[in-house]
N, C-alpha and C positions, 0 to 999 in steps of 0.2 A: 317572163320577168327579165329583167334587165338591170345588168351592176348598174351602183349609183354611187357608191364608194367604199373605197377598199384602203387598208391601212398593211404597210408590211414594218414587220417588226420594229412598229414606230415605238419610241420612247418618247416620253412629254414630260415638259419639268422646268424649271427655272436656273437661269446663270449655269446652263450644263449639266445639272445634276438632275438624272430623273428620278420622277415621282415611283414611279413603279417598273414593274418588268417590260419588256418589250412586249405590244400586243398586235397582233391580226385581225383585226375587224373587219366584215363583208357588209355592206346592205344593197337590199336589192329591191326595186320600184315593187310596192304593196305590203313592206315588211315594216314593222316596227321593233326597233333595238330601244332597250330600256338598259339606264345605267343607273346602278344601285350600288350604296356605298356611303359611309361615314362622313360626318362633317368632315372636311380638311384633308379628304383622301384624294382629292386632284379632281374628280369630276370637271369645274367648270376649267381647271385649266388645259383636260383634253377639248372641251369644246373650243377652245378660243384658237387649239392647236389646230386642229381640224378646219376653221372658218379662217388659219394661216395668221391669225394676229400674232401667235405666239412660234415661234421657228423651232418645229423640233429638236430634242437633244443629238436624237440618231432615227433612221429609217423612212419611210415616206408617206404621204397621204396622195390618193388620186381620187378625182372626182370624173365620172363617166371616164373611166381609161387614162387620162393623163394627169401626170403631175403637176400639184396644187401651185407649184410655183413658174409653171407653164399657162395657167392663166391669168389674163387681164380681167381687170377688174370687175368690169361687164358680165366677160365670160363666168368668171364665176361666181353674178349673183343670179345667173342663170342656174347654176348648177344648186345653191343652196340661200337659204332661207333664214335668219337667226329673229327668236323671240328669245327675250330675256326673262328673266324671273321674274322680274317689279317692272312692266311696262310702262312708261309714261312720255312726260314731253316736255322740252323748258319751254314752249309758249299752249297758249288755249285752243288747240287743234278739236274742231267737231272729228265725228269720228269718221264721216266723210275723208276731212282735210289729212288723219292720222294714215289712212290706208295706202292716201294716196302716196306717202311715203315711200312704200313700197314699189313703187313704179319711178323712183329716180336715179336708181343706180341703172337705168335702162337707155336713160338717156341724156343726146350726147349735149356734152356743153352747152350750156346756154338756152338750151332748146326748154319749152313749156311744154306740159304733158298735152297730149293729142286724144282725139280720137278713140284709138284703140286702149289707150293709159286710162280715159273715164270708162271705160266699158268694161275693163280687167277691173276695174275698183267694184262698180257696181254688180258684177259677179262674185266677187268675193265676200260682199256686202250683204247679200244675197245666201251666199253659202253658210253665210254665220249667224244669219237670222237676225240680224241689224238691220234691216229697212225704216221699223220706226224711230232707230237711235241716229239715222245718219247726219243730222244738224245737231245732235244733241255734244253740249262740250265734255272734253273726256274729263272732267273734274265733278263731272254731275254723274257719273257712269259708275255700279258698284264693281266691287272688288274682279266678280267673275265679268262680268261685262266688257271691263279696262281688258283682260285678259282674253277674251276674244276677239277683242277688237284688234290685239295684238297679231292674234294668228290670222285674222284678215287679212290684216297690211303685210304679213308674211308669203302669205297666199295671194294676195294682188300682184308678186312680184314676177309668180311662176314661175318659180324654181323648181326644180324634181326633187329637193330634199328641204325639209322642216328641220331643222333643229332646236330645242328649246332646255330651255332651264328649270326645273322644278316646276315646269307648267300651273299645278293644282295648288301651289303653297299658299297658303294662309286663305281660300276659300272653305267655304260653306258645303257639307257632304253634296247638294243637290248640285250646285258648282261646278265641283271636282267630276260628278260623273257627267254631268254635261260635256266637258273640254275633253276628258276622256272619250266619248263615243264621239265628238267632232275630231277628234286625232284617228280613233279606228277608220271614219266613214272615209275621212281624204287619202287612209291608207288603202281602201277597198276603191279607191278612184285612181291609184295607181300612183301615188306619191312614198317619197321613203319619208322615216318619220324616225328623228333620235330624241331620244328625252330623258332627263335624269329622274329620279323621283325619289324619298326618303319611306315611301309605303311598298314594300311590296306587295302589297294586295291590288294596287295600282299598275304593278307590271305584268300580273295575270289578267290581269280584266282587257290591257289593249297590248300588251306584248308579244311579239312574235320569237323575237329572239333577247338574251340579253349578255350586257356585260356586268361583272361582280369582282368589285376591289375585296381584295382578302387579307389579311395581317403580313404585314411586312412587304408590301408590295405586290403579291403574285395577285393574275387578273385569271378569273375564267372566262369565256366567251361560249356560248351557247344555248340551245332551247330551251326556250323560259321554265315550262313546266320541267327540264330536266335541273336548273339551280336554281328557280325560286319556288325552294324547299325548305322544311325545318331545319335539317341537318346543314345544308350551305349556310343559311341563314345566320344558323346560329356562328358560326366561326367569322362571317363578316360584322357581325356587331356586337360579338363579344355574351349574349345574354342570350339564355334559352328560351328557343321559335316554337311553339305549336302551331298544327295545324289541324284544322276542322273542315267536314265536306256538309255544304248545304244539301237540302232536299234535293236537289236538283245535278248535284254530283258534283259542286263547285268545291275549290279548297281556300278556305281563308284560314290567313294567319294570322296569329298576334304572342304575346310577347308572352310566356310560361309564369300563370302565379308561381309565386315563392311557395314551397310544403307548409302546410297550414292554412294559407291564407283565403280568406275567403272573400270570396268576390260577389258584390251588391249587386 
């Protein structure tokens, strides 16, 4: 394995003031870091920190060993990859034309994609299981569809790191675990993978490592099965965590009935 990016005592926050404690975060090619955490707890604005749109308060970001603001643009859309929450597009992009997105921060001024740019597409197009959707427009595309079409054009870009934003929100159970195991399978192909999500059940299923916003700022950072547990859980969201192991020795969680209450 190989760093893909490292965080030292960065602080992330707006007009100077940070969101939280300072944190260290590692990711390394085949890992997935999962970030878990309360509406309004900063989530997306360490991503925007991280992808450099937003200037740290204090500390630094590196991407493959050098500092974030030691690359050009190029450079680091080589390094990383961003899907947003609600993928879309202000004109009628098939999902071909969406992917191809992905392949323009590659190249230089003025220049039309080539060659090797339609071949990265139709690979990625391919990896998502898009072949019969590729003329189709992304307005005719459901919810989960739009959303992989997303991590296409993410992956058309080849970048060594994905980052994405609540990946699974507002899809359909069958959905959510589809993008889930195409997040595992691209991490088992040697890509890093960061992604926030509001289920922790979602962070055991493709999580390798995670971070967890706790009251008052303090972040933990590490092995998922070691904080996405009851007992963390419960102190990041305020409301008592159960957990249950399937036949199979899995643990899901969910949210502890209140005494008495019975559940249908």
């Amino acid at each position: 394995m190989s760093e893909l990016l490292r965080t030292a005592a960065l602080a992330f926050g707006h007009d100077g003031r940070a969101l939280t404690d300072p944190i260290d975060l590692v990711l390394d090619s085949g890992e997935i870091v999962v970030v878990l955490g309360p509406n309004g707890s900063g989530k997306s604005t360490l991503f925007r920190t991280l992808l450099g749109i937003v200037r740290p308060v204090s500390g630094a970001v590196r991407w493959v060993g050098r500092p974030l603001e030691r690359h050009t643009p190029r450079e680091l859309a080589e390094c990383v990859a961003w899907v947003p929450q609600h993928p879309g597009a202000a004109f009628e992009f098939t999902v071909e034309q969406y992917v191809m997105l992905g392949r323009l921060g590659g190249l230089a001024a003025g220049r039309a994609p080539g060659r090797d740019d339609r071949a990265a597409v139709a690979r990625a197009i391919e990896r998502l299981g898009l072949e019969s959707f590729r003329s189709r427009p992304l307005s005719r595309m459901s919810g989960g569809e739009r959303q992989l079409t997303a991590v296409a054009r993410a992956l058309a870009q080849e970048a060594s790191t994905l980052v994405l934003d609540e990946p699974t929100t507002s899809l359909d159970f069958g959905n959510q675990g589809r993008v889930l195991d195409v997040l595992a399978s691209l991490a088992a192909d040697g890509l890093g993978i960061v992604y926030s999500t509001h289920d922790p059940n979602h962070a055991r299923r493709a999580g390798t490592r995670a971070l967890v916003y706790l009251p008052g700022g303090k972040m933990l950072f590490g092995a998922v099965d070691a904080l996405v547990e009851p007992a963390t859980l419960s102190r990041v969201y305020g409301v008592p965590i159960d957990g249950a192991h399937t036949h199979d020795g899995r643990l899901v969680l969910s949210i502890a009935a209140r005494r008495g209450q019975v559940l249908q």
